[in-house]
Biopython code that builds the backbone (N, CA, C, O; Angstrom):
import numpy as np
from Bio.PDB.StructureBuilder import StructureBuilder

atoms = [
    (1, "UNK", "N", (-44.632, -39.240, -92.506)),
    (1, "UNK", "CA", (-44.969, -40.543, -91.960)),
    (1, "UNK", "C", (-44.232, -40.818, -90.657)),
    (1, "UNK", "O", (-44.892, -41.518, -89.889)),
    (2, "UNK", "N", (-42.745, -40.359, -90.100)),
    (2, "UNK", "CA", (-41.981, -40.326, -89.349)),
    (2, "UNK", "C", (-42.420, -39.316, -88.331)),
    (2, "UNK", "O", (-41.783, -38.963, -87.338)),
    (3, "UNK", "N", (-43.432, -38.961, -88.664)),
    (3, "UNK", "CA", (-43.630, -37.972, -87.645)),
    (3, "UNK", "C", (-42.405, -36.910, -87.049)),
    (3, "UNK", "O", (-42.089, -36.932, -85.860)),
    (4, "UNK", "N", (-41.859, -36.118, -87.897)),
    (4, "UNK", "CA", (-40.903, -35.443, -87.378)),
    (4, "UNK", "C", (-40.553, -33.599, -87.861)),
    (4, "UNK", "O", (-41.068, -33.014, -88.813)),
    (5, "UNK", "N", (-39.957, -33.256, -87.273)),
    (5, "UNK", "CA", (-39.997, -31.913, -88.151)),
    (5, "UNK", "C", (-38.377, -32.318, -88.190)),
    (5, "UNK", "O", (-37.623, -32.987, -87.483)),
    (6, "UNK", "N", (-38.240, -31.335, -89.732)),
    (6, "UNK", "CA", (-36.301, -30.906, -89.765)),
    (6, "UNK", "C", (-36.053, -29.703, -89.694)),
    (6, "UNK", "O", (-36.805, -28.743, -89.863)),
    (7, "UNK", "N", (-34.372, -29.767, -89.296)),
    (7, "UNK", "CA", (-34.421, -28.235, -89.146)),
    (7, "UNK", "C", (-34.168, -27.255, -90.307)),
    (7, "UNK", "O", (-34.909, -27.669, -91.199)),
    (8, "UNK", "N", (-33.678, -26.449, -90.648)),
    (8, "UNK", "CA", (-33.278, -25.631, -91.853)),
    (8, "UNK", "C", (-32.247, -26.168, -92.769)),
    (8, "UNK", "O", (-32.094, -26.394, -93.969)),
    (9, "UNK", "N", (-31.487, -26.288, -91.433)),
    (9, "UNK", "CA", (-30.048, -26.739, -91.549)),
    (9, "UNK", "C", (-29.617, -28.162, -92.303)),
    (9, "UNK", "O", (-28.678, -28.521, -93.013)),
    (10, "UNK", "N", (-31.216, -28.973, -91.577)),
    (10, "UNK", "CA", (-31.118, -30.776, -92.124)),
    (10, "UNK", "C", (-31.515, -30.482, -93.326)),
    (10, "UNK", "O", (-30.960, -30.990, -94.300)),
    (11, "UNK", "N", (-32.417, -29.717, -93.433)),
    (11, "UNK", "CA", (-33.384, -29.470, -95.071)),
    (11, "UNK", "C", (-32.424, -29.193, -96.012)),
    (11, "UNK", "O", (-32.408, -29.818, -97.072)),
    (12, "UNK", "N", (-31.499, -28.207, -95.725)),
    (12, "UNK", "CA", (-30.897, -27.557, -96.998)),
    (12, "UNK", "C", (-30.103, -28.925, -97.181)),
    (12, "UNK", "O", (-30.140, -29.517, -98.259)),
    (13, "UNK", "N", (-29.382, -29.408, -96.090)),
    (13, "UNK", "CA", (-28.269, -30.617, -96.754)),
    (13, "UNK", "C", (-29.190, -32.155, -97.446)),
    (13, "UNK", "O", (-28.577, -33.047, -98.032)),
    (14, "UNK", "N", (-30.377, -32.182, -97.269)),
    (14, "UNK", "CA", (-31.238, -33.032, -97.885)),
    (14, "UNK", "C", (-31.386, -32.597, -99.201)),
    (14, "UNK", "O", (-31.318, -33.428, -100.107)),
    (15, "UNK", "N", (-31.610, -31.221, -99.482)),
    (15, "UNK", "CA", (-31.786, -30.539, -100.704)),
    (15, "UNK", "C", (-30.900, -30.435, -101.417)),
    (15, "UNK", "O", (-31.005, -30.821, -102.581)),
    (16, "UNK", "N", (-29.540, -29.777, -100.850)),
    (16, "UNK", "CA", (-28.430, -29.541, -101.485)),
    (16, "UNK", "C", (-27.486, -29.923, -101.265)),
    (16, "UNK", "O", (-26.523, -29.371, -101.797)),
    (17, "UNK", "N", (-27.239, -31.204, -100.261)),
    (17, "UNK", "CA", (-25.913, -31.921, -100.217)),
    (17, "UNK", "C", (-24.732, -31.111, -99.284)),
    (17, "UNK", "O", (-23.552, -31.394, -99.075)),
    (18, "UNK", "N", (-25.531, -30.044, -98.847)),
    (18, "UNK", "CA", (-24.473, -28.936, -97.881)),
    (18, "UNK", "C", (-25.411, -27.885, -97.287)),
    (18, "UNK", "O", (-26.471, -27.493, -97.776)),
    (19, "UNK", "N", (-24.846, -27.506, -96.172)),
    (19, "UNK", "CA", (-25.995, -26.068, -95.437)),
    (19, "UNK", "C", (-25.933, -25.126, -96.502)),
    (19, "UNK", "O", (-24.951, -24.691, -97.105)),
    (20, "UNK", "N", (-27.027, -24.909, -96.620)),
    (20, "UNK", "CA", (-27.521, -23.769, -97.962)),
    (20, "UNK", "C", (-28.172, -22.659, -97.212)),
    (20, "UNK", "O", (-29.354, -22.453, -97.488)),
    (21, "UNK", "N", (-27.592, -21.885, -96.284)),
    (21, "UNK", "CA", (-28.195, -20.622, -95.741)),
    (21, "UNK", "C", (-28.808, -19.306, -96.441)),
    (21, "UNK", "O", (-28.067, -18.501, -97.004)),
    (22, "UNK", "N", (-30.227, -19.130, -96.372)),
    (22, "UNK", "CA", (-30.488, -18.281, -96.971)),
    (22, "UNK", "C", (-31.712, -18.705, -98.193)),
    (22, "UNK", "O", (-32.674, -18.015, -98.529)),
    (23, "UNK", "N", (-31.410, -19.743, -98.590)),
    (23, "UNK", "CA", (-32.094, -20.446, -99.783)),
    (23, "UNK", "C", (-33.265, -20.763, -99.615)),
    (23, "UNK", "O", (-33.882, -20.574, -100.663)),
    (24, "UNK", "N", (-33.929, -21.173, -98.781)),
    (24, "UNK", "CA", (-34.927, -21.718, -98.016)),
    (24, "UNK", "C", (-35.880, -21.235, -97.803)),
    (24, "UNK", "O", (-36.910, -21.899, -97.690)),
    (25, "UNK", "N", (-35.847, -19.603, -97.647)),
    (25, "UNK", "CA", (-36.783, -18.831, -97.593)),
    (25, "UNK", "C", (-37.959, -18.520, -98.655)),
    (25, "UNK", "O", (-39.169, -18.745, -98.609)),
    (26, "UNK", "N", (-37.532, -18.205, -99.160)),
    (26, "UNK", "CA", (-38.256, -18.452, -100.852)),
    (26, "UNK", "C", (-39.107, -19.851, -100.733)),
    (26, "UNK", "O", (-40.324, -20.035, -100.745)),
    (27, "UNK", "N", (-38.293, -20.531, -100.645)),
    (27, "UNK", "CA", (-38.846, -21.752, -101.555)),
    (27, "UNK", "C", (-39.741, -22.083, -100.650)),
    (27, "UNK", "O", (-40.900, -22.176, -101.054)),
    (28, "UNK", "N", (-39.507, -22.306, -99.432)),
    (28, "UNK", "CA", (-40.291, -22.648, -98.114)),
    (28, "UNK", "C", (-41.452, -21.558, -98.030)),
    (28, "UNK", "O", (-42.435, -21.769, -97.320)),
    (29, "UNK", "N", (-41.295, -20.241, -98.866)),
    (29, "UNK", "CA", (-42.584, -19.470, -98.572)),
    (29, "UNK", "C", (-43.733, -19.610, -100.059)),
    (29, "UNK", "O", (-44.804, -19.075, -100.348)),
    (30, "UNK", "N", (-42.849, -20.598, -100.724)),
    (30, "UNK", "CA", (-43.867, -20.705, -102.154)),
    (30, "UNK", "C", (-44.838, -21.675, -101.859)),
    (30, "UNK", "O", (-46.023, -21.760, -102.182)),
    (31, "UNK", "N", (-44.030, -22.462, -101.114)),
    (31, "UNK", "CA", (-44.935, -23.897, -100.325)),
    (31, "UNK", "C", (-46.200, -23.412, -99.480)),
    (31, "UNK", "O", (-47.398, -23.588, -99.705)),
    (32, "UNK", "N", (-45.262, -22.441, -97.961)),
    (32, "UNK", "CA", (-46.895, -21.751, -97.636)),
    (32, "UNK", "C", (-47.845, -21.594, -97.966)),
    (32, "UNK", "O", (-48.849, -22.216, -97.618)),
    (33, "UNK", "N", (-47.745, -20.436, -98.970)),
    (33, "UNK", "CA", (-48.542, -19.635, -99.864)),
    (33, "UNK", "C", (-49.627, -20.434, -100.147)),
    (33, "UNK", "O", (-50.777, -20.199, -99.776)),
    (34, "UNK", "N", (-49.108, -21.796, -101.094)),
    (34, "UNK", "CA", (-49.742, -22.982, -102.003)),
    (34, "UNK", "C", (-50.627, -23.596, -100.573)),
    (34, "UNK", "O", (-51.837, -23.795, -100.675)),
    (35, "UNK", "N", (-50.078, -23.797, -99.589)),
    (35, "UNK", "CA", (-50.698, -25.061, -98.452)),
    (35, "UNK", "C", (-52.324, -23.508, -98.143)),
    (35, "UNK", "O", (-53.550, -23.592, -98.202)),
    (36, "UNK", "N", (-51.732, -22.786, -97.955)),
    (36, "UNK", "CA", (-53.156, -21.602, -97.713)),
    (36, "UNK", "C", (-53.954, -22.231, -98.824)),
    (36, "UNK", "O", (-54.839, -23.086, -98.780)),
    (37, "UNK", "N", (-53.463, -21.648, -99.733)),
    (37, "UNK", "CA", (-54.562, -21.006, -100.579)),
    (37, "UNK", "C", (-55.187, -22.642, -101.481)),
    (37, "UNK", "O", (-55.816, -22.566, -102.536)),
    (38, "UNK", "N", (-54.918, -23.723, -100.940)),
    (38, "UNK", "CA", (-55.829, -25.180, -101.189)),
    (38, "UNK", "C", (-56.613, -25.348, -100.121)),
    (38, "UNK", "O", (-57.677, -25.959, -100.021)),
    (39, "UNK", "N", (-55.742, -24.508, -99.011)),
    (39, "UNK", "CA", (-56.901, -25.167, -97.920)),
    (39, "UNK", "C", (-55.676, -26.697, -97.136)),
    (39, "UNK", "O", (-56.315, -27.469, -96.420)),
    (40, "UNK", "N", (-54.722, -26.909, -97.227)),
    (40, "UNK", "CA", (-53.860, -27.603, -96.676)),
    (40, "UNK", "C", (-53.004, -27.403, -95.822)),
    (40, "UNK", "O", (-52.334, -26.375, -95.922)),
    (41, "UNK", "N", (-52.789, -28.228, -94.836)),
    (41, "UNK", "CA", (-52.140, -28.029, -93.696)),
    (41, "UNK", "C", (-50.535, -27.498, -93.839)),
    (41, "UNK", "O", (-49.667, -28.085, -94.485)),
    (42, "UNK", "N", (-50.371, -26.332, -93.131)),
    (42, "UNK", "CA", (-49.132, -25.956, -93.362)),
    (42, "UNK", "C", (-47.953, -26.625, -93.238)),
    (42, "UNK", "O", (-47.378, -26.619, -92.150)),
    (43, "UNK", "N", (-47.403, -27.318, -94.370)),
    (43, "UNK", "CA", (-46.551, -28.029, -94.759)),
    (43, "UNK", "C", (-45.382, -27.410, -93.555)),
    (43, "UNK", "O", (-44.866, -28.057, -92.643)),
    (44, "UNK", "N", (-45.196, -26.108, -93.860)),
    (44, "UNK", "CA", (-43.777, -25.273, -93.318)),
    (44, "UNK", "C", (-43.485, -25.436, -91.771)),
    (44, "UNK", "O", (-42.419, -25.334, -91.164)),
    (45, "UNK", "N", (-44.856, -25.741, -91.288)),
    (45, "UNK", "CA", (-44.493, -25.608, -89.560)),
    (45, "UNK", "C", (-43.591, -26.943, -89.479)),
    (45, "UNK", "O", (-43.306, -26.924, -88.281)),
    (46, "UNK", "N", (-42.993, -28.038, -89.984)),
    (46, "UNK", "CA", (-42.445, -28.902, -89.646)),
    (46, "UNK", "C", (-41.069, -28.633, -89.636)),
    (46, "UNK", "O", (-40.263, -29.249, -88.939)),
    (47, "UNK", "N", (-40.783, -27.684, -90.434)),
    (47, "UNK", "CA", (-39.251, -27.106, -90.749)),
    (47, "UNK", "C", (-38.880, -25.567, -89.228)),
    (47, "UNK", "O", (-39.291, -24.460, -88.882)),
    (48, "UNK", "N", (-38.014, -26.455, -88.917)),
    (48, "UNK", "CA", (-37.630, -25.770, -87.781)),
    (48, "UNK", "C", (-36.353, -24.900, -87.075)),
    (48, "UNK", "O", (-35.336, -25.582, -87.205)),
    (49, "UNK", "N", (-36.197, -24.222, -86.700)),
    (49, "UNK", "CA", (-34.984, -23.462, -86.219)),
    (49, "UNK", "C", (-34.125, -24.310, -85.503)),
    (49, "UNK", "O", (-34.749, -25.334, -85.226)),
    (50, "UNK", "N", (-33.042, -24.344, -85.103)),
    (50, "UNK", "CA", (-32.575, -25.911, -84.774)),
    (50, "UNK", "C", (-31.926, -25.574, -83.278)),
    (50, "UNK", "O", (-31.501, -26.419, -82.490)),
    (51, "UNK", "N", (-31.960, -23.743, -83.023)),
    (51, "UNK", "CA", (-31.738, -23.520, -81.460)),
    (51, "UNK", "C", (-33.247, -23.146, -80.566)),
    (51, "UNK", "O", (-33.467, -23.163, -79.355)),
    (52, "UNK", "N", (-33.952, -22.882, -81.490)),
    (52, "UNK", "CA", (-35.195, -23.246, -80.965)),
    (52, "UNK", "C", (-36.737, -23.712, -81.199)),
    (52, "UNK", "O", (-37.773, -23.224, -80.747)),
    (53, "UNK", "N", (-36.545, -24.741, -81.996)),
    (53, "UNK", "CA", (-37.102, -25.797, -82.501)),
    (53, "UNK", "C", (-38.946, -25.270, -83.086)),
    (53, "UNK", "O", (-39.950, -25.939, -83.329)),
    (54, "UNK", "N", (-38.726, -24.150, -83.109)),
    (54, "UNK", "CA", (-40.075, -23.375, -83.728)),
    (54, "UNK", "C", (-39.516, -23.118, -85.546)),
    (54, "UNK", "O", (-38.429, -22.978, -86.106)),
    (55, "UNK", "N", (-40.711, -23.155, -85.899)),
    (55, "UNK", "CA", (-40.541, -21.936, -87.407)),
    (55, "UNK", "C", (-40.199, -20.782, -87.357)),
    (55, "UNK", "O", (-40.582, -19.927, -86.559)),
    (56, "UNK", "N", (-39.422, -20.677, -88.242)),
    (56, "UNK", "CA", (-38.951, -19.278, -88.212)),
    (56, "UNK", "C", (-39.943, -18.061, -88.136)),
    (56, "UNK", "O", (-41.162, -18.227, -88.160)),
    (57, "UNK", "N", (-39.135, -16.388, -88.011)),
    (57, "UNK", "CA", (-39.545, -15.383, -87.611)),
    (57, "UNK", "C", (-41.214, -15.293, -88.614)),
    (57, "UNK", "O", (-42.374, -15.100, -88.250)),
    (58, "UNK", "N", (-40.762, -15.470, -89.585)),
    (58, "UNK", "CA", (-41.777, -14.608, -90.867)),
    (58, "UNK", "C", (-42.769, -16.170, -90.896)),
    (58, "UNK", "O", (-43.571, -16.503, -91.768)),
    (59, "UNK", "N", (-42.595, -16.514, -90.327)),
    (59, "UNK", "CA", (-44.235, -17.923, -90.287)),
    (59, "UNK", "C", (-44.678, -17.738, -88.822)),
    (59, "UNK", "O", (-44.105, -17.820, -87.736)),
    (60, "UNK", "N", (-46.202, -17.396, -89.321)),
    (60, "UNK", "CA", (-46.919, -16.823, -88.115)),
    (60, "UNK", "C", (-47.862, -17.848, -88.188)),
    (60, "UNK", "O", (-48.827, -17.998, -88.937)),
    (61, "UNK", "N", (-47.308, -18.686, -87.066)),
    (61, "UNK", "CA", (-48.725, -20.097, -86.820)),
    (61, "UNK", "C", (-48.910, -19.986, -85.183)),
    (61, "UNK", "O", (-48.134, -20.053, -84.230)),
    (62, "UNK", "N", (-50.001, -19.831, -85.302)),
    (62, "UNK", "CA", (-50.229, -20.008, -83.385)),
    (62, "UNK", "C", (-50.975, -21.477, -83.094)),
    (62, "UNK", "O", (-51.943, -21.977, -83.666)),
    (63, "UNK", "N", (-50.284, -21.903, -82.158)),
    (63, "UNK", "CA", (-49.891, -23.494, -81.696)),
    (63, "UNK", "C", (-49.803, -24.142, -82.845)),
    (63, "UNK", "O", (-50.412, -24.483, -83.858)),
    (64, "UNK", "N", (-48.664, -24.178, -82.201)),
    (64, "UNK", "CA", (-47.506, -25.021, -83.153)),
    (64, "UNK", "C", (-47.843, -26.636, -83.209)),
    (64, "UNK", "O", (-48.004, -27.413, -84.150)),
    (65, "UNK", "N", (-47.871, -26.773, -81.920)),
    (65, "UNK", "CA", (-48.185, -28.583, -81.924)),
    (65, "UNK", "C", (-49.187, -29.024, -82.263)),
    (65, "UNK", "O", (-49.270, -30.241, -82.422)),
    (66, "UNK", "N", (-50.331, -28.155, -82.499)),
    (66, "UNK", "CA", (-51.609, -28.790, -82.852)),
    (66, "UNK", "C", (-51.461, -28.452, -84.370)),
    (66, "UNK", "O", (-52.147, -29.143, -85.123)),
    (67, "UNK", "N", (-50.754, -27.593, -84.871)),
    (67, "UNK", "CA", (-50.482, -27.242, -86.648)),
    (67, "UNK", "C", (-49.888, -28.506, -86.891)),
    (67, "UNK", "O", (-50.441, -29.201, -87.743)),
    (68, "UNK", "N", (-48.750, -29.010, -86.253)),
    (68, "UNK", "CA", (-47.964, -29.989, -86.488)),
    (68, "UNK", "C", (-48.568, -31.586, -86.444)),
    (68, "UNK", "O", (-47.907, -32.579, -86.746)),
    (69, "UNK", "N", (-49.731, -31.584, -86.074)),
    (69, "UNK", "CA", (-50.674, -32.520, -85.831)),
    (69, "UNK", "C", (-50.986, -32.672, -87.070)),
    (69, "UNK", "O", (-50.782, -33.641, -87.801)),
    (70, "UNK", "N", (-51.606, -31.452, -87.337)),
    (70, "UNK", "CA", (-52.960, -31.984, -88.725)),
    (70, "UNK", "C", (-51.582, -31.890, -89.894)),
    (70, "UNK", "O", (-51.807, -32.302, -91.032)),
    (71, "UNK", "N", (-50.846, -31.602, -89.719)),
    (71, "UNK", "CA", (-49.876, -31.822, -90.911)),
    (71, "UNK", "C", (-49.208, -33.546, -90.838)),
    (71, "UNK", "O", (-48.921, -34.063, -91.917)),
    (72, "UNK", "N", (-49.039, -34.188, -89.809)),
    (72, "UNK", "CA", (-48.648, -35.424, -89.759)),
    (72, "UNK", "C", (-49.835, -36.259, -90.078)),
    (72, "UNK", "O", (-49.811, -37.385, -90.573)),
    (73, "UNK", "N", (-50.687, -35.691, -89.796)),
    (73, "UNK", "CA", (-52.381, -36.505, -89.876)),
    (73, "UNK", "C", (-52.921, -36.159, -91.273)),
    (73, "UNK", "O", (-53.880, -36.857, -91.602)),
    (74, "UNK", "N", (-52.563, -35.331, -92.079)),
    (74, "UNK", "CA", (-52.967, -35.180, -93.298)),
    (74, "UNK", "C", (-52.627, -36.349, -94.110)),
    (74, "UNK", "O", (-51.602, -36.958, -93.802)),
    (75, "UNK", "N", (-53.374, -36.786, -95.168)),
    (75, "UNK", "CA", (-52.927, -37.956, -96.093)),
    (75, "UNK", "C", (-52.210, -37.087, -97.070)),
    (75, "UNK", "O", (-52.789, -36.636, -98.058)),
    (76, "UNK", "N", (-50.689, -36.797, -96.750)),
    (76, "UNK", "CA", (-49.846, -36.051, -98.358)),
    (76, "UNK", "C", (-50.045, -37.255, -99.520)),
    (76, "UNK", "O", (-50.171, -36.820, -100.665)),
    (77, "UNK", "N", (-50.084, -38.628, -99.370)),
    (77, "UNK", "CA", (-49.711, -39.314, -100.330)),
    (77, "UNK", "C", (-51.154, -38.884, -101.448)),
    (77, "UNK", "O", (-50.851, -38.954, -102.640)),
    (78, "UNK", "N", (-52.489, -38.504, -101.186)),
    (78, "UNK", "CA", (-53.575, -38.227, -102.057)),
    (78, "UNK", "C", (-53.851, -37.093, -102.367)),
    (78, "UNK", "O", (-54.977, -36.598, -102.314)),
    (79, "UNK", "N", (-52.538, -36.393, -102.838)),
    (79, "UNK", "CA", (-52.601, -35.364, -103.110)),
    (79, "UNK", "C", (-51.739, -35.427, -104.201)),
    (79, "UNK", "O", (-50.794, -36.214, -104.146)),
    (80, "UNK", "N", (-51.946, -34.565, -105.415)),
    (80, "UNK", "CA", (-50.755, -34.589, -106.833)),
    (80, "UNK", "C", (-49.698, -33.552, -106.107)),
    (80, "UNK", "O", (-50.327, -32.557, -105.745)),
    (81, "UNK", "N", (-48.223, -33.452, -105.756)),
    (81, "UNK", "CA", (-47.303, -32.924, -105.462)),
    (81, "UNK", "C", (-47.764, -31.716, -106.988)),
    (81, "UNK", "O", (-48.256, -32.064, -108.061)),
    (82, "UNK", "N", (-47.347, -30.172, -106.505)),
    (82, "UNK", "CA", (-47.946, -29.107, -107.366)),
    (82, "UNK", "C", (-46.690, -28.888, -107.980)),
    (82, "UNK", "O", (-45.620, -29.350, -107.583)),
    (83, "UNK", "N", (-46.872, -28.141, -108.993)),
    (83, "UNK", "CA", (-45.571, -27.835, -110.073)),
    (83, "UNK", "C", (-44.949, -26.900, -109.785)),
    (83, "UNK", "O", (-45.195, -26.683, -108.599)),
    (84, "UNK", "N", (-44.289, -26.210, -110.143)),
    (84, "UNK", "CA", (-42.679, -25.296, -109.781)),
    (84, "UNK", "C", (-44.319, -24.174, -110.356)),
    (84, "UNK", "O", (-45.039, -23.930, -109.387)),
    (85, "UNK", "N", (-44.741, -23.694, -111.446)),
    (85, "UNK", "CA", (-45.875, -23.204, -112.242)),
    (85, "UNK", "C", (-46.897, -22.841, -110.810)),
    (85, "UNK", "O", (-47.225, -21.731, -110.390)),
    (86, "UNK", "N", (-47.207, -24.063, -110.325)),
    (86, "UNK", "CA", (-48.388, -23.453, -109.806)),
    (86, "UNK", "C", (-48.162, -23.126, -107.843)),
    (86, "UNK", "O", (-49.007, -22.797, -107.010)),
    (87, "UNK", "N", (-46.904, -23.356, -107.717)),
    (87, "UNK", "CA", (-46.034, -22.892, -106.446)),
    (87, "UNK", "C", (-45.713, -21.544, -106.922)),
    (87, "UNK", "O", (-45.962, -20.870, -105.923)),
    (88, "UNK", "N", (-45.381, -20.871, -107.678)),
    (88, "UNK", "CA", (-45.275, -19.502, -108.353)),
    (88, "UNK", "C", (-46.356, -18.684, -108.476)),
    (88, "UNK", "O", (-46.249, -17.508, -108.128)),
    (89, "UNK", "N", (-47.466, -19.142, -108.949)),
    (89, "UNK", "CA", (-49.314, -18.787, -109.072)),
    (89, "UNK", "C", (-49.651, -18.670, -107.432)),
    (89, "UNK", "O", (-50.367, -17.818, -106.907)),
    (90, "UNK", "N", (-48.931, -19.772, -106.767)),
    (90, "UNK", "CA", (-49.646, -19.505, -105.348)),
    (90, "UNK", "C", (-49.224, -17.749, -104.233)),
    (90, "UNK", "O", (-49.926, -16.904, -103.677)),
    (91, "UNK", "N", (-47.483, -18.002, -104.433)),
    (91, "UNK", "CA", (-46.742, -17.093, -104.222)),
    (91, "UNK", "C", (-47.055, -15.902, -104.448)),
    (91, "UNK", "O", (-46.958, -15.075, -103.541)),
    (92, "UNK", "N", (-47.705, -15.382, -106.291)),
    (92, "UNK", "CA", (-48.141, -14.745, -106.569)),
    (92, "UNK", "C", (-49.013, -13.935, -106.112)),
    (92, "UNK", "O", (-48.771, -12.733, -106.004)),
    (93, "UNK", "N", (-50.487, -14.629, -105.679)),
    (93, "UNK", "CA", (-51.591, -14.273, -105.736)),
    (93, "UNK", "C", (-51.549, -13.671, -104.385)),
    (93, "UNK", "O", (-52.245, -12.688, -104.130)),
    (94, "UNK", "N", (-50.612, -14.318, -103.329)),
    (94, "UNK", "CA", (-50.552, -13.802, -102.170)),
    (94, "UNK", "C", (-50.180, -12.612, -101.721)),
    (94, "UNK", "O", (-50.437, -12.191, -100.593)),
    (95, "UNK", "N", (-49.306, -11.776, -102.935)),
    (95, "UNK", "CA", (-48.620, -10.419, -102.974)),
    (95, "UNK", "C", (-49.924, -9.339, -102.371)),
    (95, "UNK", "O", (-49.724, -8.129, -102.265)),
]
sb = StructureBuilder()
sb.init_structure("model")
sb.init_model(0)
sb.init_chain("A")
sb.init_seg("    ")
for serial, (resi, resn, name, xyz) in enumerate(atoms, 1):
    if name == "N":
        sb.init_residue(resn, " ", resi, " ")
    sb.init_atom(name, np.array(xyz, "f"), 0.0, 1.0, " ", f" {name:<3s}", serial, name[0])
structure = sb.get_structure()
């Protein structure tokens, strides 16, 4: 709603109360996976490198600002937030 991206760094201490290096990867690629394979705007491009304000290496989005668009412009609130279960199923299927 703030229209903003965070960086890794803000995320993990939102998540875990301290920089959690390393952690992020995973979890941030179960999310991907899930935003593909519904057909939803890639959640991940908002989470950003914090010396150079892109997604990291292993997220391959070409234009960034227009990804970052339809992800601020998406309605998240009409959507059921997905389960730990079916963030795992998404992850999965992508192997």
């Amino acid at each position: 709603m703030n229209r903003q991206s965070l960086t890794y760094v803000g995320l993990s201490k939102l998540m875990f109360g301290r920089q959690a290096s390393g952690v992020l990867d995973a979890i941030l690629g179960h999310i991907a996976f899930y935003c593909k394979e519904h057909d939803l705007p890639p959640l991940t491009s908002i989470v950003v490198n914090s010396e150079t304000g892109v997604p990291g290496d292993g997220i391959p989005i070409q234009n960034i600002p227009s990804v970052r668009e339809e992800v601020y412009r998406f309605d998240w609130y009409d959507i059921l937030p997905p389960s730990a279960e079916f963030l795992k199923i998404s992850f999965e299927n992508a192997k």
